[in-house]
C-alpha positions in Angstrom: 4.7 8.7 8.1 4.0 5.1 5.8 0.9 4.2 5.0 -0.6 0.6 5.5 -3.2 -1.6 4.3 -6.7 -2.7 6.7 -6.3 -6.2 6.5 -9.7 -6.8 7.0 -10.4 -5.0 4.0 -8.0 -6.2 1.7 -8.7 -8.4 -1.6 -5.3 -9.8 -1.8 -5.7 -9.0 -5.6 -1.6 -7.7 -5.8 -2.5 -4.6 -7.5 -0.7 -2.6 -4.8 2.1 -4.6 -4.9 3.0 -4.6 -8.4 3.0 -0.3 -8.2 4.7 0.6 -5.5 7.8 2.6 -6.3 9.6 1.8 -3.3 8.9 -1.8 -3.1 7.7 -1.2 0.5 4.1 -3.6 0.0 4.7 -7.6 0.1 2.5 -10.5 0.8 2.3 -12.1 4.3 -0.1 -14.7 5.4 -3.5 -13.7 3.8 -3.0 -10.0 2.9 -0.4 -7.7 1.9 1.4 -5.4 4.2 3.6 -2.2 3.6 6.8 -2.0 5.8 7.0 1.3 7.2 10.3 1.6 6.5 10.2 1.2 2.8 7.3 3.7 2.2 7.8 7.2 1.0 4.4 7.7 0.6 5.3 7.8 -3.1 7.2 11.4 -2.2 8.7 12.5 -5.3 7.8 9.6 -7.3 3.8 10.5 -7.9 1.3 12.9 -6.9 -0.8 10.7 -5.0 0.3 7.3 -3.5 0.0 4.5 -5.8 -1.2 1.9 -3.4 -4.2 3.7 -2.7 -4.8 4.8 -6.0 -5.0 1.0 -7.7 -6.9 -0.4 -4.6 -10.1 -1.3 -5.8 -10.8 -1.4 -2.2 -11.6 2.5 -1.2 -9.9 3.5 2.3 -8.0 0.3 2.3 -4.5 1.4 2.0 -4.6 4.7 4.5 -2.1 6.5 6.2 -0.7 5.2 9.5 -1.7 6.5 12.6 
């Protein structure tokens, strides 16, 4: 699984972007997005995944469905 970010919710601040391991998060239109095939979920990298973790955003960066 990857996780992805509710556009709808998303600040565009670039936090995520900057701390994502596996370079998976980029900036598309008005809000970032995470390609699916990039994300590890931050497996073996961190504890928790980094995108989530510097969203000041609760719940915006989730894990796909």
């Amino acid at each position: 699984m990857a996780f992805k970010i509710i556009a709808s919710q998303c600040t565009a601040c670039g936090a995520c972007e900057f701390e994502c391991p596996s370079a998976a998060i980029r900036f598309k239109g008005e809000t970032y997005i995470i390609d699916p095939k990039k994300c590890t979920e931050c497996e073996g990298a961190f504890d928790v995944q980094q995108c989530a973790n510097v969203c000041p955003v609760p719940n915006t960066c989730v894990k796909a469905a």
